[in-house]
N, C-alpha and C positions, 0 to 999 in steps of 0.2 A: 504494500500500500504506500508506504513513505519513499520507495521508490521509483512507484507510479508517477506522484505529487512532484519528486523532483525531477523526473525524466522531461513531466508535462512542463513545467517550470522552464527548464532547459530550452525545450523547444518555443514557447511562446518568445523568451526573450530572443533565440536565433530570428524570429519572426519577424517580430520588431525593429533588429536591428537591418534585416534585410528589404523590410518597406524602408526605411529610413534609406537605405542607400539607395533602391528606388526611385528616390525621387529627384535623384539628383538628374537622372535622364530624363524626367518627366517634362513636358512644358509647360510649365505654368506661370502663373502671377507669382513675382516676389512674393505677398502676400498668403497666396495660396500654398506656395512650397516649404514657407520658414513654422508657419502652422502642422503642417505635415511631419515635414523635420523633428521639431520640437516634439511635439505629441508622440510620435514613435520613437524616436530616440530614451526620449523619458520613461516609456512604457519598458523598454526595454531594460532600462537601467533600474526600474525597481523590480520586474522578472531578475534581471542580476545578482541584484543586492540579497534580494531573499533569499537566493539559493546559495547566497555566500553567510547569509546570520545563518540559515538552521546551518549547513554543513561545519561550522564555526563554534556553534550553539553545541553541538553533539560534541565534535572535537575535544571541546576545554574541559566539560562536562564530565567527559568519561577520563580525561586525565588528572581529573582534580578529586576525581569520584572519594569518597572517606564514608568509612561505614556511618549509618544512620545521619550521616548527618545534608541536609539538603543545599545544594550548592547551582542557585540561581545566579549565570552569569549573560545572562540574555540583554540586560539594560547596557552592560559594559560592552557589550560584540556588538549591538548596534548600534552605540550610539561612535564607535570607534568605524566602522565600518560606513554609517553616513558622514561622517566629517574627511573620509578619507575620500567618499564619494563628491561629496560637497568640494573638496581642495583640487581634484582630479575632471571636475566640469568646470570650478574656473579659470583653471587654465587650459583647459582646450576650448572654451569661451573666447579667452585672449587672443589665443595665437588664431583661430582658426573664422572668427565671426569678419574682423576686420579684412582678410583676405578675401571671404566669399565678397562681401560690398565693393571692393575694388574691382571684378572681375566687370569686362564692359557692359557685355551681353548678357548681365545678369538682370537689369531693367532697374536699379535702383541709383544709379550714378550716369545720366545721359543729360 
């Protein structure tokens, strides 16, 4: 079952990320493509992320394991895991936004 959930997991985010590239061939409005973009790229990256907490979640879990005693470490693997996510989009924000707007035949600089 839990490996059902993350195979599914796996595949959705492959999904996302491959409408995301998508659209790069596509033609459309500025407007319509950076919506696109966004939206699946993002989808993709929380299909990601999740199957990076539980597989993280289980990991630490089972090596930290101590009889009786209960060892919730899910607040810390996520919240370490969005700030990495968080640090790892603003700089492909940087580098990669201002390039697309320079490009001519992008429609957004004529």
């Amino acid at each position: 079952m839990i490996a059902s959930f993350l195979t599914i997991l796996f595949v959705l985010s492959l999904f996302s990320f491959m409408v995301a590239k998508s659209t790069s061939s596509a033609n459309w409005s500025p407007e319509k493509y950076w919506i696109a973009k966004i939206i699946s790229v993002y989808t993709g990256l929380i299909f990601s992320i999740l199957t990076t907490i539980f597989y993280e979640e289980w990991f630490v879990t089972k090596l930290a394991k101590r009889k009786n005693e209960p060892t919730p470490f899910l607040t810390s693997v996520t919240r370490a895991n969005l700030v990495a996510l968080l640090f790892l989009m603003i700089v492909t924000a940087i580098m990669v936004v201002p390039e697309k707007i320079r490009i001519q035949d992008f429609g957004l600089l004529k």
